[in-house]
Steps between C-alpha positions, in 0.01 A plus 500: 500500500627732775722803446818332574434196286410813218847644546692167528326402138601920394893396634472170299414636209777788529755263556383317167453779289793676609758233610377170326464375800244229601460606840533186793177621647597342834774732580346806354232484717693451751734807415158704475401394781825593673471896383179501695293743508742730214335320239185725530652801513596706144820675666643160685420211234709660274891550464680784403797371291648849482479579860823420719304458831262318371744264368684507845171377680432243275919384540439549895148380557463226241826403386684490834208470780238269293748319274794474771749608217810656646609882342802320324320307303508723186116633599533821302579294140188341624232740522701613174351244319245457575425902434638471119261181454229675648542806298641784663238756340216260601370685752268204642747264649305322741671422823354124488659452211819678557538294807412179308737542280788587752435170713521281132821668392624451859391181505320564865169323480594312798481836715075442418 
């Protein structure tokens, strides 16, 4: 097993534990494969949920660039969300499964 198929098992299991979410393996690996090269770094596979620019690059670069979602479609209530689900205090919010997450409640799997 490689490193990526090691972390794409690790966001699996977070999204069960944490969510209850069986995970549709086909589109999270294609999400993780999508943050490229992010995923192996500590600082950049993670989110910050209580940092405002990070949350603005994940609206602007993901939301609206990847996804193809325009700013008035209630983006902000969004990343909410998924945030509060995620646990603001948690302070490992991986960015595979943040982004996951964000194309489900969108309902943007088409945009992979």
């Amino acid at each position: 097993m490689n490193k990526r198929d090691e972390l794409i098992a690790k966001y699996a299991a977070d999204l069960k534990d944490k969510f209850g979410v069986d995970a549709d393996m086909d589109l999270l690996t294609k999400v993780t494969i999508g943050c490229g090269p992010s995923i192996y770094n500590a600082d950049s596979s993670t989110v910050s949920g209580s940092d405002e620019s990070e949350l603005e690059t994940v609206k602007n670069n993901f939301l609206i660039k990847k996804l193809g979602l325009s700013a008035g479609d209630d983006l902000d209530e969004g990343i909410a969300a998924i945030m509060d689900q995620y646990g603001r205090s948690n302070r490992s919010k991986y960015r595979v499964v943040v982004y996951y997450l964000l194309t489900k409640h969108f309902g943007k799997e088409s945009a992979y």
